[in-house]
N, CA, C and O atoms as a printed pandas DataFrame, in Angstrom:
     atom_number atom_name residue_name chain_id  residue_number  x_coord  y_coord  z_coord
0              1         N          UNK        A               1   62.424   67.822  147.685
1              2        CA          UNK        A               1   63.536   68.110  146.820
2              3         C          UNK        A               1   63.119   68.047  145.341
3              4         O          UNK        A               1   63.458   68.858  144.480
4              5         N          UNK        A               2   62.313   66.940  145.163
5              6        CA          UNK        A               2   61.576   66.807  143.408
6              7         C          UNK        A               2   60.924   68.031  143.151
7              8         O          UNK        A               2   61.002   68.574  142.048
8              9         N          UNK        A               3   60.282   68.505  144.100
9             10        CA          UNK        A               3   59.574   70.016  143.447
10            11         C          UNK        A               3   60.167   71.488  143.270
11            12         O          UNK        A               3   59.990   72.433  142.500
12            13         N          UNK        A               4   61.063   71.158  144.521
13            14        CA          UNK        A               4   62.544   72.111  143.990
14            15         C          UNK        A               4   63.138   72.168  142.878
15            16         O          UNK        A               4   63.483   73.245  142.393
16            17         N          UNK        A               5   63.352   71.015  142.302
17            18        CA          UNK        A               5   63.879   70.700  141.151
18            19         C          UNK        A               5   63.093   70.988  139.908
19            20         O          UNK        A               5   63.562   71.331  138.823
20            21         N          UNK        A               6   61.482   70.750  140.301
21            22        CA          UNK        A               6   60.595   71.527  139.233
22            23         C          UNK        A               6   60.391   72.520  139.195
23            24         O          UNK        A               6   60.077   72.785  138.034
24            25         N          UNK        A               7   60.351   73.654  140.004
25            26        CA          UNK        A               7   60.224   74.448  139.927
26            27         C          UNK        A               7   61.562   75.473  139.640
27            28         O          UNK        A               7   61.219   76.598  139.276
28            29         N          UNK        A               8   62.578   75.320  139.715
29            30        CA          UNK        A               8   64.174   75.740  139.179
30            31         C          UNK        A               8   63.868   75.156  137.748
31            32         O          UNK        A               8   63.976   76.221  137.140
32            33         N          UNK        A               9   63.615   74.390  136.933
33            34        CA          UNK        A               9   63.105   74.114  135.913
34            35         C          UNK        A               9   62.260   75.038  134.934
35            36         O          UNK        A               9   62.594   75.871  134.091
36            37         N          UNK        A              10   61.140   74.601  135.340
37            38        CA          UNK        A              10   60.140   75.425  135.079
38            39         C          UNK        A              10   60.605   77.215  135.119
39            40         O          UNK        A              10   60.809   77.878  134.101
40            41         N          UNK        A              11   60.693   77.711  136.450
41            42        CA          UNK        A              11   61.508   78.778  136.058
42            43         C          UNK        A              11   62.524   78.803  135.189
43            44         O          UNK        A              11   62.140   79.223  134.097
44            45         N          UNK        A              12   63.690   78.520  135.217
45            46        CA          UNK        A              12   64.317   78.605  133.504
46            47         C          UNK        A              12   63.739   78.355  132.571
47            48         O          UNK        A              12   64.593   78.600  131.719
48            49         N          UNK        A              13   62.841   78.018  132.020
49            50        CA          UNK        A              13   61.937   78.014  130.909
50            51         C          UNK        A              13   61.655   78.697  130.081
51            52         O          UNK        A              13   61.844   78.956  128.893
52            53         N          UNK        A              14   60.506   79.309  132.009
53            54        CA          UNK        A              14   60.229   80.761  131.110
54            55         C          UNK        A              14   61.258   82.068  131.030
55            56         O          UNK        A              14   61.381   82.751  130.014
56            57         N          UNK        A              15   61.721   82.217  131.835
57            58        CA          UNK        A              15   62.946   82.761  132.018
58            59         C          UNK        A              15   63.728   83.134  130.768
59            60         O          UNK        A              15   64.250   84.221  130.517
60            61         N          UNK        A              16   63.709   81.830  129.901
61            62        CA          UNK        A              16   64.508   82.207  128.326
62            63         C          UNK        A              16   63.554   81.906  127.519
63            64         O          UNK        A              16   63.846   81.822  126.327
64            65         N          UNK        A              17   62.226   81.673  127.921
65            66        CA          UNK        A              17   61.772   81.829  126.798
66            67         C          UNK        A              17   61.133   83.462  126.719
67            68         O          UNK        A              17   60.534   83.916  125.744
68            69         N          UNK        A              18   61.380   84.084  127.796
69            70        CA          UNK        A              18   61.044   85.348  127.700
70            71         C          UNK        A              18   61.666   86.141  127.602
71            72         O          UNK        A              18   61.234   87.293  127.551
72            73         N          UNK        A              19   63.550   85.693  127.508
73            74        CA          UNK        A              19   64.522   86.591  126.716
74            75         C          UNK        A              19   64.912   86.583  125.499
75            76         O          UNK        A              19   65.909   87.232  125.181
76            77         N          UNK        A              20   63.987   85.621  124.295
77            78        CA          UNK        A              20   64.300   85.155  123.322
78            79         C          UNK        A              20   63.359   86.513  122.806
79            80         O          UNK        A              20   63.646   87.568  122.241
80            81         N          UNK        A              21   62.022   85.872  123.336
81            82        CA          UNK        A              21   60.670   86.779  122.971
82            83         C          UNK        A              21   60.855   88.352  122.686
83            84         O          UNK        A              21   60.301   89.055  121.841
84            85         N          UNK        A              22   61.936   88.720  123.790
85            86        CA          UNK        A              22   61.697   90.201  123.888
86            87         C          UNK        A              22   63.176   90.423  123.128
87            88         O          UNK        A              22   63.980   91.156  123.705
88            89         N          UNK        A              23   63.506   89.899  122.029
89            90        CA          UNK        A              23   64.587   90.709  121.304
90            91         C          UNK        A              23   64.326   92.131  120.541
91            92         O          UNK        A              23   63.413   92.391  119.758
92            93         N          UNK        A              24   65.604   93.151  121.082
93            94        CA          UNK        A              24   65.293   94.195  119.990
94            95         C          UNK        A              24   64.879   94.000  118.441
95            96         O          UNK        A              24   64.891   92.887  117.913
96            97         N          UNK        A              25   64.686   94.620  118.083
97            98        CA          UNK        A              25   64.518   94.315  116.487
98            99         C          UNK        A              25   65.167   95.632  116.071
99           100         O          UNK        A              25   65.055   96.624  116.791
100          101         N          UNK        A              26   65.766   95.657  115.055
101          102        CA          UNK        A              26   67.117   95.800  114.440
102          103         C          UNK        A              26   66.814   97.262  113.269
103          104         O          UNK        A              26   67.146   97.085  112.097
104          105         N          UNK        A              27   66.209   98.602  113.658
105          106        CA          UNK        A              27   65.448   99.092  112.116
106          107         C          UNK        A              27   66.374   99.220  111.576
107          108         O          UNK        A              27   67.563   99.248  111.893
108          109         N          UNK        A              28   65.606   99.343  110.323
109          110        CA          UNK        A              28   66.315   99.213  109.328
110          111         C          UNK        A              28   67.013  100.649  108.311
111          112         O          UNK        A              28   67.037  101.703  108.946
112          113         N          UNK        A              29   67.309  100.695  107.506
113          114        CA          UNK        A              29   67.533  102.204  107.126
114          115         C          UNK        A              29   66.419  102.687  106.288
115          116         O          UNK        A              29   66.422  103.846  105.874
116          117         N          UNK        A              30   65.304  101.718  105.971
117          118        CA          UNK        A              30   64.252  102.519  105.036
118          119         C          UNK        A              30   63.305  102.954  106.166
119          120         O          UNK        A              30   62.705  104.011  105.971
120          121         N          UNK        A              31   63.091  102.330  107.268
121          122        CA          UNK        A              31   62.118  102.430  108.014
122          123         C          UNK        A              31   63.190  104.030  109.121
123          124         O          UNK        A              31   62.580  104.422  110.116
124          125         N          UNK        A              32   63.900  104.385  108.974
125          126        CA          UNK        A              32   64.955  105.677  109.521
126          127         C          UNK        A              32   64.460  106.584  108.326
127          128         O          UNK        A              32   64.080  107.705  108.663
128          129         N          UNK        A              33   64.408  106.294  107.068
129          130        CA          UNK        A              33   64.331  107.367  106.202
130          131         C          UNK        A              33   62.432  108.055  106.130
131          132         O          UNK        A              33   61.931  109.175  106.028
132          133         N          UNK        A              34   61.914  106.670  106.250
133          134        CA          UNK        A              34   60.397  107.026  106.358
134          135         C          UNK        A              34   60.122  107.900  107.602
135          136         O          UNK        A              34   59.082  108.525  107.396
136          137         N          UNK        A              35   60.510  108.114  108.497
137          138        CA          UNK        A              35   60.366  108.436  109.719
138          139         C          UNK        A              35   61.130  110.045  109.791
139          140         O          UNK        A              35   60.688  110.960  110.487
140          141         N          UNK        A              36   62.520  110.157  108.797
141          142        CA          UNK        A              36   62.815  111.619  108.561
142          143         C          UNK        A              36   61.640  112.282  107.002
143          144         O          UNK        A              36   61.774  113.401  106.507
144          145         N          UNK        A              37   60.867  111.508  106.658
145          146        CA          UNK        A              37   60.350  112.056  105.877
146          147         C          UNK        A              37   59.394  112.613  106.352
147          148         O          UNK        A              37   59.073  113.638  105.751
148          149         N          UNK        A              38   58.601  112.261  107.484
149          150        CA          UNK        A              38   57.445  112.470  108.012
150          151         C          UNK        A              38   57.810  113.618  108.835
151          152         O          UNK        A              38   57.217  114.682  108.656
152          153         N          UNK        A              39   59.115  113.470  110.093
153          154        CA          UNK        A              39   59.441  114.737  110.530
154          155         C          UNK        A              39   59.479  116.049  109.504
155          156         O          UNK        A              39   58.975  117.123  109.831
156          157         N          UNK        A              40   60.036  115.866  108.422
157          158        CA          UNK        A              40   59.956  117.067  106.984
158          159         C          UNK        A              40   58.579  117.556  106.882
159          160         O          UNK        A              40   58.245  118.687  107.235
160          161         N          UNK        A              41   57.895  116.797  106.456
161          162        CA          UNK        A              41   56.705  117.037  106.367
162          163         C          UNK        A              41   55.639  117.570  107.386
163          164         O          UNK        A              41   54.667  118.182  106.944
164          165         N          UNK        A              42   55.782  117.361  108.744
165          166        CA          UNK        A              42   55.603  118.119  109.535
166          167         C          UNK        A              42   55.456  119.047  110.258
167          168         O          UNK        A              42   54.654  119.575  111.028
168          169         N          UNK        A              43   57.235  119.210  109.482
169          170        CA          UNK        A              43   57.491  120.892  110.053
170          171         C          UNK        A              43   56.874  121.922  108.989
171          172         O          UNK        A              43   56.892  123.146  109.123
172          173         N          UNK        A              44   56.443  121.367  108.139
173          174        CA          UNK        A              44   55.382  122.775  107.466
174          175         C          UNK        A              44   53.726  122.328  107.141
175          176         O          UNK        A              44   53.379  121.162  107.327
176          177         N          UNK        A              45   53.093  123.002  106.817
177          178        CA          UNK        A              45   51.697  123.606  107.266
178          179         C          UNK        A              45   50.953  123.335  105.875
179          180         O          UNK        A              45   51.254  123.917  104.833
180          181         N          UNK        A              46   49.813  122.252  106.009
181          182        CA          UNK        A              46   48.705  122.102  104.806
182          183         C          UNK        A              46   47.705  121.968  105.322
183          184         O          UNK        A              46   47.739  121.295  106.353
184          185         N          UNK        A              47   46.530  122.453  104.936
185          186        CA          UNK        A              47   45.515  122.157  105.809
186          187         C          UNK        A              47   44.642  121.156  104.629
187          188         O          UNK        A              47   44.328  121.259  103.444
188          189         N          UNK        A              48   44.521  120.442  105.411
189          190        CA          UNK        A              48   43.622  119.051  104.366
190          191         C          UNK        A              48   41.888  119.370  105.403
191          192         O          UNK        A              48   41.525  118.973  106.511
192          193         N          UNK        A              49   41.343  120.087  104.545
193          194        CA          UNK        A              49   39.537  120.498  104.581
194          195         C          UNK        A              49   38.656  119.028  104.756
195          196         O          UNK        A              49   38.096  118.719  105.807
196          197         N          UNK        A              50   38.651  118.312  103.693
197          198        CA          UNK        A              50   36.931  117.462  103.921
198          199         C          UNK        A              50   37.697  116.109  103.855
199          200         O          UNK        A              50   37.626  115.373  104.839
200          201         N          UNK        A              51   38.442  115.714  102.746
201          202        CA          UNK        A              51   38.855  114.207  103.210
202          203         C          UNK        A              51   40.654  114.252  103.196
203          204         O          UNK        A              51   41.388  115.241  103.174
204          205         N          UNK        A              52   41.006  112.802  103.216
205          206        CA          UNK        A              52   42.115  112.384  103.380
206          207         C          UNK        A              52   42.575  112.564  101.995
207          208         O          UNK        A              52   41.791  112.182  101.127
208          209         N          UNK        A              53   44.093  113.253  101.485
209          210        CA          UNK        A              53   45.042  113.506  100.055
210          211         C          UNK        A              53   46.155  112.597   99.832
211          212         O          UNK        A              53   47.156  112.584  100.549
212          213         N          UNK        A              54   45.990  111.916   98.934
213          214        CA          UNK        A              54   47.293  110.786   98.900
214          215         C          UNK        A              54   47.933  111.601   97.919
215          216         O          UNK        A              54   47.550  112.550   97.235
216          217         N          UNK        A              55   49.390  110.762   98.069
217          218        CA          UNK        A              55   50.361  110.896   96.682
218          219         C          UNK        A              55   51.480  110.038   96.829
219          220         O          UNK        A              55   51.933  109.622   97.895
220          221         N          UNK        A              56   52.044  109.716   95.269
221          222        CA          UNK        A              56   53.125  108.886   95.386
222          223         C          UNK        A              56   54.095  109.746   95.027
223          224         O          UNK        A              56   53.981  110.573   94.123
224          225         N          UNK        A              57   55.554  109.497   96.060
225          226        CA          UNK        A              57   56.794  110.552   95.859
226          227         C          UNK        A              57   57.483  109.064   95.137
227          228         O          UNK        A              57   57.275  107.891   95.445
228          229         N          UNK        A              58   58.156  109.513   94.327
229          230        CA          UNK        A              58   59.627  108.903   93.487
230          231         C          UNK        A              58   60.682  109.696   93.799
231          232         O          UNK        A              58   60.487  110.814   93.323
232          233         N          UNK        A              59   61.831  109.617   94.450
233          234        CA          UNK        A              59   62.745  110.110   94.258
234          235         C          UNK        A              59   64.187  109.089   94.602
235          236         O          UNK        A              59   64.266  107.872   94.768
236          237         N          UNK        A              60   65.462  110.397   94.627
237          238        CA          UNK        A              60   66.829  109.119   94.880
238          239         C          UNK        A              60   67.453  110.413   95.915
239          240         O          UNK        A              60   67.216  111.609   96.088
240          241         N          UNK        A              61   68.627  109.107   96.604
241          242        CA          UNK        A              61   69.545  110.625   97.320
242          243         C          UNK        A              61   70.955  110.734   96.437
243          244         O          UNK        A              61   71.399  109.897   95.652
244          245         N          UNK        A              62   71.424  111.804   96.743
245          246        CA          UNK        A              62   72.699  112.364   95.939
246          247         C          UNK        A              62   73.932  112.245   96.941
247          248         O          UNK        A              62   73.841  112.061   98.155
248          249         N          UNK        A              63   74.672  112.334   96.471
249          250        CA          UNK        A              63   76.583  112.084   97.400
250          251         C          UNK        A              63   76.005  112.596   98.799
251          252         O          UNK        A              63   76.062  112.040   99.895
252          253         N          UNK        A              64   75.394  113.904   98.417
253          254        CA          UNK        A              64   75.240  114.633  100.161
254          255         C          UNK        A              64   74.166  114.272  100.433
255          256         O          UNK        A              64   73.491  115.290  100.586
256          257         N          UNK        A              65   73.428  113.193  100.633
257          258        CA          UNK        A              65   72.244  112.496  101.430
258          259         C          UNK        A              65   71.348  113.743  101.346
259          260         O          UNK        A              65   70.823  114.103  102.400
260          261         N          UNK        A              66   71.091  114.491  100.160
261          262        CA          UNK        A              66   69.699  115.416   99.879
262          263         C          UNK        A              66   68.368  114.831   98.765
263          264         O          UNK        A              66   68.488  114.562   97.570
264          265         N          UNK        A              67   67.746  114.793   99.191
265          266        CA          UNK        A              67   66.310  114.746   98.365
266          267         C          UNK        A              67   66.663  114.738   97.216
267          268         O          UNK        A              67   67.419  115.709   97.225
268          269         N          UNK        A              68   66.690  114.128   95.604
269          270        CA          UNK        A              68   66.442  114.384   94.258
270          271         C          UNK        A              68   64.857  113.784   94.574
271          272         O          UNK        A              68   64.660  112.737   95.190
272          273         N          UNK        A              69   63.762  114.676   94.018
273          274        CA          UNK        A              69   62.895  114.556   93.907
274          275         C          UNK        A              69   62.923  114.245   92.079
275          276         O          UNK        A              69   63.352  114.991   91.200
276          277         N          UNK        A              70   62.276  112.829   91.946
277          278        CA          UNK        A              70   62.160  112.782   90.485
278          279         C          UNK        A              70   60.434  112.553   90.210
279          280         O          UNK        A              70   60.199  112.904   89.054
280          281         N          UNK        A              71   59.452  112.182   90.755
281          282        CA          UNK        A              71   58.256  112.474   90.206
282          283         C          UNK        A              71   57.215  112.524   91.542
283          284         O          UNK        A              71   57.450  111.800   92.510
284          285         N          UNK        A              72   56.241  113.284   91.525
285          286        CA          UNK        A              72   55.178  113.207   92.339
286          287         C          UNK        A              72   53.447  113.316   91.762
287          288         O          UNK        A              72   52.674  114.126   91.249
288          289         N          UNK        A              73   53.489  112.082   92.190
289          290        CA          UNK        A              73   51.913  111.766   91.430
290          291         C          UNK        A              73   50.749  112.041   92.630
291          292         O          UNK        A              73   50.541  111.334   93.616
292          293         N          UNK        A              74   50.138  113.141   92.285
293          294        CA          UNK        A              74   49.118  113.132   93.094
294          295         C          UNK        A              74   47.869  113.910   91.901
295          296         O          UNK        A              74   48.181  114.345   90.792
296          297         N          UNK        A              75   46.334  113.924   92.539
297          298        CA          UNK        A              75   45.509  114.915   91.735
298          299         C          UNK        A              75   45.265  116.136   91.582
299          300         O          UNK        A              75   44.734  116.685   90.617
300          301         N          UNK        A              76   45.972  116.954   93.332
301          302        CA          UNK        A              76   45.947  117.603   93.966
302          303         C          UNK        A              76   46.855  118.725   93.309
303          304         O          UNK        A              76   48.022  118.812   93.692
304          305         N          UNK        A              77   46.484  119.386   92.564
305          306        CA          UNK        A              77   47.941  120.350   92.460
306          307         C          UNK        A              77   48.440  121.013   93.713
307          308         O          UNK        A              77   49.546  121.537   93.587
308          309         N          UNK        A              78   48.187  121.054   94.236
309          310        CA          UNK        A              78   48.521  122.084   95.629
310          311         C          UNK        A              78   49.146  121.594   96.724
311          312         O          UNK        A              78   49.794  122.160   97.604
312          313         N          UNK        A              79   48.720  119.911   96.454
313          314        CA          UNK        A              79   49.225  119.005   97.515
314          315         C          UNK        A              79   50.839  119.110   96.955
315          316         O          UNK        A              79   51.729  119.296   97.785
316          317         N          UNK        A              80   51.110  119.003   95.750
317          318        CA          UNK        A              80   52.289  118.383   95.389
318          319         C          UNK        A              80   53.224  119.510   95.314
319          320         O          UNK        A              80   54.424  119.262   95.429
320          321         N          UNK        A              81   52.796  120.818   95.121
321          322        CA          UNK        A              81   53.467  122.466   95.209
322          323         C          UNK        A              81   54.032  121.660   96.774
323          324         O          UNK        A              81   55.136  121.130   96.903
324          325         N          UNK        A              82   53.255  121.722   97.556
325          326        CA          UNK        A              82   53.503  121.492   99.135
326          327         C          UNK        A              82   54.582  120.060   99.301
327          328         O          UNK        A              82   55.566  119.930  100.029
328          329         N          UNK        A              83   54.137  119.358   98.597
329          330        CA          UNK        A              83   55.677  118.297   98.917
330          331         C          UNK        A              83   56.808  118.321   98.344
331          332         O          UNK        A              83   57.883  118.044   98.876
332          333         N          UNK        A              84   56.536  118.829   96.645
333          334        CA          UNK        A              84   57.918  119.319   96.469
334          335         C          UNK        A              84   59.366  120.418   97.056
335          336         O          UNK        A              84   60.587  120.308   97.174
336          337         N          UNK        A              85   57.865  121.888   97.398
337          338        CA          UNK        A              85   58.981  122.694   98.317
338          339         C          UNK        A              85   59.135  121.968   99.544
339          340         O          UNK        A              85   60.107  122.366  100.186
340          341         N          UNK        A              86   58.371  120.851  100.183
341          342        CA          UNK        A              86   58.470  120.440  101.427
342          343         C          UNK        A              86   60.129  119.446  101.376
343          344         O          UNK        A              86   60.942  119.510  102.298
344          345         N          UNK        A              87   60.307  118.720  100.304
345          346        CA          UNK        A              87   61.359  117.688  100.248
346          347         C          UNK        A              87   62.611  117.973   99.667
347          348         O          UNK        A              87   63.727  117.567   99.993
348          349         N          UNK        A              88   62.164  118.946   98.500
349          350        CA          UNK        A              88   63.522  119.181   97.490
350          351         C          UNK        A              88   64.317  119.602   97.938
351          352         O          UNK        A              88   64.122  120.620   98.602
352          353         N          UNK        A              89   65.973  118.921   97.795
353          354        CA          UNK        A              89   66.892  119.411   98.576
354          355         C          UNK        A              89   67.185  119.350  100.235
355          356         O          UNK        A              89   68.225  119.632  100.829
356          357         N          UNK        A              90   65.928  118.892  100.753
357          358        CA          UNK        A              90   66.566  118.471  102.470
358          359         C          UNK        A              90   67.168  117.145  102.608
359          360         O          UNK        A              90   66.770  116.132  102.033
360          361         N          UNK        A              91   68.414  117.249  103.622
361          362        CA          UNK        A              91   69.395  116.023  103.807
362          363         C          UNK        A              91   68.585  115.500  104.933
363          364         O          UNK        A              91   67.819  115.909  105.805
364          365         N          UNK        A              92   69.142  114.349  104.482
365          366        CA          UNK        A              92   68.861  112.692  105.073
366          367         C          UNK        A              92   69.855  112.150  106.019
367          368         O          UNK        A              92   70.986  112.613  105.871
368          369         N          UNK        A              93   69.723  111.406  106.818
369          370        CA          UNK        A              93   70.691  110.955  107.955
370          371         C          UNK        A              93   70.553  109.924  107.909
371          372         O          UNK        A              93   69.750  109.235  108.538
372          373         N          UNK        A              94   71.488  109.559  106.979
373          374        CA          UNK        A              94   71.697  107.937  106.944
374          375         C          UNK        A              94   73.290  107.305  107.005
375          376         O          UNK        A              94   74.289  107.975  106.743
376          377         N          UNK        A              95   73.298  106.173  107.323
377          378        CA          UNK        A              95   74.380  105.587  107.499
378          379         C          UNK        A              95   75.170  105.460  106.029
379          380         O          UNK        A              95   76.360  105.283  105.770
380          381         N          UNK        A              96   74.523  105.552  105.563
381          382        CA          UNK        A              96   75.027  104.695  104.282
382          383         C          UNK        A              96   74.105  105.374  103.039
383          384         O          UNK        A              96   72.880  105.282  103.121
384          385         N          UNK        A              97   74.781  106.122  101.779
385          386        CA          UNK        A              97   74.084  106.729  101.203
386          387         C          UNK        A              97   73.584  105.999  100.171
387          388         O          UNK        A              97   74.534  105.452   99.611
388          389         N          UNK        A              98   72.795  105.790   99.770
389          390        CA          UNK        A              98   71.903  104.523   98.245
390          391         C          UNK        A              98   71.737  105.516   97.132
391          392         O          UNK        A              98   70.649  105.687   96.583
392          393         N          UNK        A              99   72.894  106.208   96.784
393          394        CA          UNK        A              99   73.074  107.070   95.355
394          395         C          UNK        A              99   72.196  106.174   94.003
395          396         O          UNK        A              99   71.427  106.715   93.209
396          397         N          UNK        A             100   72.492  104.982   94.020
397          398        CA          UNK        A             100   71.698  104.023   92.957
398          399         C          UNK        A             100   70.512  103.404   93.034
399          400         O          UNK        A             100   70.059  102.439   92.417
400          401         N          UNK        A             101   69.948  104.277   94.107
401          402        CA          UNK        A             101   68.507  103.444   94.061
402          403         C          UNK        A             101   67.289  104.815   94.116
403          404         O          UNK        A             101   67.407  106.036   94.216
404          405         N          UNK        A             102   66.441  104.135   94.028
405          406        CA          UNK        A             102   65.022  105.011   93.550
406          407         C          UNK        A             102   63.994  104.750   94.775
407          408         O          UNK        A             102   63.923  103.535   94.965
408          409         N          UNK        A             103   63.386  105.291   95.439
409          410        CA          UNK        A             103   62.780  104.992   96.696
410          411         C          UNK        A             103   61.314  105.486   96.237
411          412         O          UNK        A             103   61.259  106.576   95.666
412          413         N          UNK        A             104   60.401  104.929   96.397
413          414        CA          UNK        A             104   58.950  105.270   96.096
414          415         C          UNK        A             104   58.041  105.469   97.955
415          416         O          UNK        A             104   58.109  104.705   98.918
416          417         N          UNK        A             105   57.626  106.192   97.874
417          418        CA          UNK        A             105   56.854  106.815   99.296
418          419         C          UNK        A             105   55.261  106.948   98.986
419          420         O          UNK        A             105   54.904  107.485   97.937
420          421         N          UNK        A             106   54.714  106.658   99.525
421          422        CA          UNK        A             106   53.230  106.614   99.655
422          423         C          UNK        A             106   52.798  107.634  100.903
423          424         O          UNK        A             106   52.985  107.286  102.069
424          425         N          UNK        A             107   52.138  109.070  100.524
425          426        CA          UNK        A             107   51.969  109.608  101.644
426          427         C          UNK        A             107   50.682  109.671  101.834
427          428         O          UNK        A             107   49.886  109.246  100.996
428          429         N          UNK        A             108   50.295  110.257  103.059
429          430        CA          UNK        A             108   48.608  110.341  103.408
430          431         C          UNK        A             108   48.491  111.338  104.303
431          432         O          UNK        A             108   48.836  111.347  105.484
432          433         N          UNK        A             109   47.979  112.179  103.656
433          434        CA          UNK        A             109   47.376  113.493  104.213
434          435         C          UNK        A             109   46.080  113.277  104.971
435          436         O          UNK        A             109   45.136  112.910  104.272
436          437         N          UNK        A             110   45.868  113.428  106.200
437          438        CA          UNK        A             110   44.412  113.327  106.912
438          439         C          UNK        A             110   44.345  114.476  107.539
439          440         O          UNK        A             110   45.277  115.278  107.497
440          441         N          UNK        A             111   43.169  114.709  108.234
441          442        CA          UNK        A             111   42.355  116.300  108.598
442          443         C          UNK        A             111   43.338  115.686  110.253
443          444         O          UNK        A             111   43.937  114.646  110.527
444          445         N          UNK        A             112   43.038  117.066  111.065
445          446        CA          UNK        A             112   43.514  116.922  112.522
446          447         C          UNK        A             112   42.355  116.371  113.098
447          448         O          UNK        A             112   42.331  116.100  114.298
C-alpha cells in the first residue's frame, strides 16, 4: 500500500510539473507585426548575389493599419528602392493600432 501511495505521488508531480512547463506563450503584437513584415517581403523578388544586405526600416502605422515608411538606412541603393516599394502603404493586421509609436526593423537579406 506505501508504494501505491508513492507512486500516485510521484506521478502527480510530474504530471503538473509538466503542465506548468508546457504553457502556451502568449505572442505578442510586435512579434505578429514582424512576421507580416517578412510575409511582405517575400512576396516580391531581390536577388542578393555574393553576401548577406542589411538595413534599418523606421517607420509608424496610420488610422488604417498601413505602412508610413519614415526612414530606411541601408548602403545599398537598390536594396532600399526594393523595401520601400515593398512596404509603403501595405496594411497590417493588428489588434490594436499604435498610431503613436515608431517601430524600428532590422532586416537581413541572405542568398538562397
Amino acid at each position: 500500500m506505501k508504494k501505491m501511495k508513492f507512486f500516485i505521488v510521484i506521478a502527480a508531480l510530474v504530471l503538473s510539473t509538466g503542465a506548468f512547463a508546457h504553457q502556451p506563450t502568449k505572442s505578442s503584437p510586435i512579434d505578429a507585426l514582424k512576421s507580416q513584415l517578412v510575409e511582405i517581403l517575400n512576396e516580391n523578388y531581390f536577388l542578393v548575389r555574393n553576401q548577406d544586405l542589411t538595413a534599418r526600416v523606421l517607420f509608424t502605422l496610420d488610422e488604417e493599419s498601413k505602412i508610413q515608411l519614415l526612414e530606411v538606412q541601408t548602403k545599398r541603393h537598390d536594396l532600399k528602392r526594393f523595401i520601400v516599394n515593398s512596404l509603403r502603404g501595405k496594411k497590417i493586421q493588428m489588434e490594436t493600432v499604435c498610431t503613436d509609436e515608431n517601430f524600428v526593423v532590422d532586416i537581413r537579406m541572405t542568398k538562397p
